[in-house]
N, C-alpha and C positions, 0 to 999 in steps of 0.2 A: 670742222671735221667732215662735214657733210661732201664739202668741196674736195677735199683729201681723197677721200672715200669714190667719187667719184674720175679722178682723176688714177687713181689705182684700178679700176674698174676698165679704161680706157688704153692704161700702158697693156694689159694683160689680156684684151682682144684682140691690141695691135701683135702682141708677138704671139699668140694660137694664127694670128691671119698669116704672119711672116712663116710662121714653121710650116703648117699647110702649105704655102706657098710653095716652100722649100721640096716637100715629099713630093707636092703634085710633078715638080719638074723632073725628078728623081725617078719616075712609072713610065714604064715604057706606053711605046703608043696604043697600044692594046688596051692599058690597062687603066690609063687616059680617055680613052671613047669610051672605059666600064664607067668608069667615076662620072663623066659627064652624062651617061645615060641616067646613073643613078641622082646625079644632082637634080636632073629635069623634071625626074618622076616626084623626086622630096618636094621642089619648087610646086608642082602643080598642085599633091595635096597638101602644100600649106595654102597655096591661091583657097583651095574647096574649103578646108576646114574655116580658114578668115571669114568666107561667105556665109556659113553656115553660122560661125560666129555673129557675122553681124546682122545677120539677116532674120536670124530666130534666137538664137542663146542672146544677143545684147539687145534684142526688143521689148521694148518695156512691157508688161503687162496687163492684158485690159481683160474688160467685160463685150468686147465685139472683136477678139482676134479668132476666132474659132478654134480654139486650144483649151483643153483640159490642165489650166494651170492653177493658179494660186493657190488659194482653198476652197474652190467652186464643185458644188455639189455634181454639176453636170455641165456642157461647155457651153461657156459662157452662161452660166447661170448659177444662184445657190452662192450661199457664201458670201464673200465680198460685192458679188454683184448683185443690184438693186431686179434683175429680171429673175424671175421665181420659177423654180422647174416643177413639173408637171405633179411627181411625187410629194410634195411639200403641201400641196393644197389640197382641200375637199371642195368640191363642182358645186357652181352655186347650183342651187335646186329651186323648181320650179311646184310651189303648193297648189297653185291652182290656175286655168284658165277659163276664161268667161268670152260669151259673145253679147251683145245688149242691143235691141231695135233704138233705134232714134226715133225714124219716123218709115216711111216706106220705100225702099232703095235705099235706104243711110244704116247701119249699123255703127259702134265704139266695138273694142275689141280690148280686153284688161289683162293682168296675169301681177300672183303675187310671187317674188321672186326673196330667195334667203341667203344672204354668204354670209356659212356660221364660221370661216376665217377670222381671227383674230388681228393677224397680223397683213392682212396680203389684201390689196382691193384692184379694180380693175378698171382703167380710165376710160376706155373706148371700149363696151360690149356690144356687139353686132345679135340682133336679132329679128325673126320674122314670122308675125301672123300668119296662121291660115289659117283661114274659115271654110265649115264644110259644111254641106245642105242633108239634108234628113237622109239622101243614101252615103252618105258619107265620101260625095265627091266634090273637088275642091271649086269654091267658090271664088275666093279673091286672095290674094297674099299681100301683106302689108307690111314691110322693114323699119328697121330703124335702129340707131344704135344711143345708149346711153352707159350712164356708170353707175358703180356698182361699190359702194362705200364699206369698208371691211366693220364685219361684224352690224349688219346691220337688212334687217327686214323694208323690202320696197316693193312701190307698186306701179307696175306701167303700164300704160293708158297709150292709144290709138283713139286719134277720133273722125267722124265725118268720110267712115269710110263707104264708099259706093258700090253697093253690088246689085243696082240694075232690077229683076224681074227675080232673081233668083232668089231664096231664101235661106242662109244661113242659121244653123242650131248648134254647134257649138264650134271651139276655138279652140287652135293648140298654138305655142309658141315653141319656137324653136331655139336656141342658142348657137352661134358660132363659138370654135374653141378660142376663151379668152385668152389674154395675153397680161399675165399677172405682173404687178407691181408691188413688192414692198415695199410696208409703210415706212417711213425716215424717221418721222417725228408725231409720237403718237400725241394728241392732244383727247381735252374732254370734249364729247358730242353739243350741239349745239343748244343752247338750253330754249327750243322754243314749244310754246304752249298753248296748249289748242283750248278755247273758253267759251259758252254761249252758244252753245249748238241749238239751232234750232230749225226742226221740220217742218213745213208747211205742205199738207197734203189736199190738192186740187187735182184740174184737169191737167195744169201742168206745178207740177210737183219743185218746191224750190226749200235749197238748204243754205242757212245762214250761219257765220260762226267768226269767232274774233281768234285771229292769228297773234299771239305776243311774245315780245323778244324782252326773256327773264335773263338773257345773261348779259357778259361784260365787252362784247366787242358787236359793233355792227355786221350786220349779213346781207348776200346779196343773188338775186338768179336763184329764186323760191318757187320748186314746182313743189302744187299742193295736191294731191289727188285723194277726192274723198270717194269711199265706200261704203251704200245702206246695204243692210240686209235684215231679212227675214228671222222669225222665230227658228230656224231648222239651221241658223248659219251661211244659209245661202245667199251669194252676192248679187242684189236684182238690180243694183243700179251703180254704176261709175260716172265719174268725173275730175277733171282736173283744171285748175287756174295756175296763172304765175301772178309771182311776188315781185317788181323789181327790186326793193330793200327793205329793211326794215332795220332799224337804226335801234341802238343799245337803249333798254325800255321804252320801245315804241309799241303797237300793235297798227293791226290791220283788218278791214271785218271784210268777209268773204262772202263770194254767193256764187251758189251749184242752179244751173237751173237744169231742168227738162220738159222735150215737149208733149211727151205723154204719161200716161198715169202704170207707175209702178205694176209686175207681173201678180206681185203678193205684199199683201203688210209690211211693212218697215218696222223692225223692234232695235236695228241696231246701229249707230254710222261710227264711222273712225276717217280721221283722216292723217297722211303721211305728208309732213312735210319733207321736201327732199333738196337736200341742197349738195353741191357735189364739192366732197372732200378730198377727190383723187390728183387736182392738180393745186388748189390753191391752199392746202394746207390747213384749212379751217377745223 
């Protein structure tokens, strides 16, 4: 039937071409250079429309064509696509920044940072220290970029920074505008547990503590940054270690050293372990 069908299809353009034919012979010469004027102008915009056809209406659909297409919130973004547009998220926010002496010409430089996102985290966050001296001009600038795990409180540490004769008193960080990623595949956080804290208070002040891994998959590329502070909440001292792995029920015991002795008392420490869930899933 198909064949049939198609061969009826074939007799019935052959004889509309032949009567065509027939009329066109039939038009004077006049009326012959209209028709051929008019065929040329039809041919061409079938040529545009085809391009347009295939160039944009039969291109397949993406997350990088620069087109407000599919069901994307904004182009290329929102929606189908994993890149997150600007209204969908709340800015990660910065609670506080800290400056800390080392020793003389060395400062660290800390900052706690919050993305109370649920769903959206951010692989590569660009940011930068400045530190500024008691008239509040700028001493030294420090970069660096890290990530930024959704839903989740962190803390980032600069260290061994050099600033010479000049004296720095406090610290602000800056953020570049991130470049959000939706999460794919939410899992539970990683179950690791901080045990055995202990201060030792000297000329140089040292903190010890057992790092252990309560859950069921191994982990690996563990920055630890611990924080003491003060009766009042205030942060007098940072530090940070890495972890290379720590294997499913394993632990690790840690040590904070510094070379001089605390601004004020020590009532409190916490430490963040941070491991990045923005590209491997964990």
């Amino acid at each position: 039937m198909r064949g049939l069908h198609s061969f009826h299809v074939i007799v019935y353009t052959n004889f509309i071409i032949h009567v065509a034919s027939l009329y066109f012979h039939m038009l004077s010469w006049n009326a012959r250079r209209q028709v051929d004027v008019v065929a040329l102008l039809a041919g061409l915009f079938l040529v545009v429309a085809f391009l347009v056809w295939a160039l944009v209406l039969r291109t397949p659909k993406s997350c990088s064509d620069g087109i407000l297409n599919q069901n994307e919130l904004g182009v290329d973004c929102g929606g189908a696509c994993s890149l997150v547009c600007e209204t969908e998220v709340v800015p990660v926010s910065t609670l506080w920044s800290r400056v800390f002496r080392v020793r003389p010409g060395v400062y660290s430089a800390g900052s706690l940072l919050e993305n109370p996102n649920i769903s959206f985290h951010v692989e590569n966050l660009r940011y930068s220290f400045k530190l500024y001296d008691v008239d509040n001009v700028l001493v030294v600038e420090r970069t660096g970029t890290t990530f930024v795990n959704a839903r989740e409180r962190t803390a980032i540490f600069e260290g061994n920074i050099q600033t010479g004769e000049r004296i720095p008193v406090r610290a602000f960080i800056e953020i570049a505008p991130p470049t959000w990623t939706r999460v794919v595949d939410k899992v539970a956080e990683p179950n690791l547990v901080v045990e055995e804290k202990k201060l030792t208070l000297d000329n140089k002040p040292r903190l010890e503590a057992t790092l252990r891994n309560s859950g069921v998959q191994d982990y690996f590329d563990i920055d630890v940054v611990a924080l003491v502070s003060d009766d009042n909440g205030n942060v007098v001292a940072m530090s940070k270690t890495f972890v290379n792995s720590l294997l499913q029920g394993g632990a690790r015991r840690l040590t904070f050293t510094w070379d001089d002795q605390f601004p004020s008392v020590p009532s409190a420490i916490s430490l963040y372990p941070r491991i990045d869930r923005t590209k491997s899933g964990i």
